[in-house]
N, C-alpha and C positions, 0 to 999 in steps of 0.2 A: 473376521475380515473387517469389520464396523472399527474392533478395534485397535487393529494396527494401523489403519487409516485415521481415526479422531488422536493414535499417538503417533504419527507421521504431523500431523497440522499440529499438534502440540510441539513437537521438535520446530519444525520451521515457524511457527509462529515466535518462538524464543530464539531463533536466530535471527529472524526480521526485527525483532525486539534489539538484540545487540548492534543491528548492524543501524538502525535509528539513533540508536543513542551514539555510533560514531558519527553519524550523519551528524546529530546534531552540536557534535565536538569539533567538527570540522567546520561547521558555519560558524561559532565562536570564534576560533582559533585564524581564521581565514579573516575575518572581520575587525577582529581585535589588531591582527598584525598591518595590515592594512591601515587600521586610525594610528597606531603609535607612530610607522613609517613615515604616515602622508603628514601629521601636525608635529610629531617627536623632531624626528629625522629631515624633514623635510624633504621626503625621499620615496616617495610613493614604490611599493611594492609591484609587478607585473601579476595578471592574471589571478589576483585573489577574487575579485568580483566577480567572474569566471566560475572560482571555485565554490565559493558559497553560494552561487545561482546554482551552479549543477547539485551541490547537494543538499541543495531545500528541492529540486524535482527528485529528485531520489526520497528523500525523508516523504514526501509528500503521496508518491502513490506507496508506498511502501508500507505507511502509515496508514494510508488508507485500507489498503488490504489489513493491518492488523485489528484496526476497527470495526472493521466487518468481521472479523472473526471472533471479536467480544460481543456485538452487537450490540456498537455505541454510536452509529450513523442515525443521525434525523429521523424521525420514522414519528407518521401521521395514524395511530390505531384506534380511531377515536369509532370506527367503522367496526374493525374485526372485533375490537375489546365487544363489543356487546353481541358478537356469533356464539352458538355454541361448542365446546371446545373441538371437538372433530371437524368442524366447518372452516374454524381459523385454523386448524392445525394445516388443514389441506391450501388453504389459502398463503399460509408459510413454505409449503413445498413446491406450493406453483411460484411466488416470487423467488425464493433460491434457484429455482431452476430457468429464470428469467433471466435472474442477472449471470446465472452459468454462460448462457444461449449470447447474452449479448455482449460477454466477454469473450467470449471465444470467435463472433463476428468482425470486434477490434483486433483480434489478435489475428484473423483472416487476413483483415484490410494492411496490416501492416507487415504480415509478411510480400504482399504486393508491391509497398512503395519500398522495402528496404532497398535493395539496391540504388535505386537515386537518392535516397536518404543517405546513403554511406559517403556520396561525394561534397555532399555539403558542409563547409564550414560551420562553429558555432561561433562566435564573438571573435574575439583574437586572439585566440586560441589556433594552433599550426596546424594543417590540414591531413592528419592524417587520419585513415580509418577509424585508430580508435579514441578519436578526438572528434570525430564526427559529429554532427548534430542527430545522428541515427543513433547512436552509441551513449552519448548522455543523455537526449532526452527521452525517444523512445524504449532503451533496454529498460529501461526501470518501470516503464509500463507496462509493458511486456511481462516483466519479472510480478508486479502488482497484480496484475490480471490475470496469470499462472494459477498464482498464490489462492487468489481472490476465488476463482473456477474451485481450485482443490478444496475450500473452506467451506463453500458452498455445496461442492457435491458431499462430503461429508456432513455437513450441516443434513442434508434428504436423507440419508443412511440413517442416520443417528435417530431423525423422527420417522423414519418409515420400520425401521426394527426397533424404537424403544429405549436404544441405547441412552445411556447417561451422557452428555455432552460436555465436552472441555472448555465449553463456552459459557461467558458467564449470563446470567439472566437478567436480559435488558430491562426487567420491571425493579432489579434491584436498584437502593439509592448507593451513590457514592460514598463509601466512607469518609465520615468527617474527620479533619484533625485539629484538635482543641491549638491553637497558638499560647 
């Protein structure tokens, strides 16, 4: 069970991966056409600022969720490093399952406001549904925080039976690349 779940967050962590890396082709390419238009052409492009807004919030929790699932988020262990290891191990199960608790709380509250969220415009961008300001900026939280819950209850699984994890070891250093 442990492991067709740690290879479920394996698949979707590499498709969050792919879908980043358009994310971050679209901000390029949205921005890029945008400068050549407005100073080349003289001819400013419509809704590219639009575009590259919406998808840096997409790349942004998206990204986040895949962070969390290497575990390359900021983290203070200046405290647990000196527990004994079954004291911090428990102390890793209680915060996974903190931030499960409090992702699943945002994702409560916003299934609440979605419907008035759906009639809201985003910038000047045309009103519809899925142009909504519900629809770019919260689905990708939404979809992060999914993400982020599933990573995280896998992450408990994985320390509570033993399992070997797909995750990489946040005490590891970054590999260098010689220039």
């Amino acid at each position: 069970m442990v492991t067709l779940l740690s290879r479920t967050c394996n698949l979707l962590a590499r498709g969050l991966l792919g879908l980043c890396v358009l994310l971050l082709l679209t901000i390029l390419l949205a921005l890029s056409a945008q400068i050549v238009s407005r100073y080349v052409f003289n001819a400013p492009l419509l809704h590219t600022d639009e575009v590259a807004q919406t998808a840096l919030v997409w790349l942004t929790f998206l990204g986040a969720a895949l962070i969390y699932r290497e575990k390359r988020h900021i983290e203070v262990d200046l405290v647990v490093a000196l527990l004994p290891g079954r004291v911090a191990a428990g102390i890793a199960v209680v915060l996974e399952l903190a931030v499960a608790a409090t992702l699943l709380l945002v994702c409560s509250h916003m299934a609440e406001i979605a419907p008035r969220m759906l009639r809201i415009s985003y910038g000047t961008l045309p009103s519809i549904p899925l142009l909504s300001k519900f629809a770019l900026i919260y689905v990708p939280l939404l979809i992060g925080a999914i993400a982020t819950i599933l990573f995280a209850l896998t992450a408990v699984a994985e320390r509570l039976t033993g399992s070997p994890s797909g995750q990489a070891d946040p005490h590891d250093e970054l590999p260098m690349v010689d220039a």
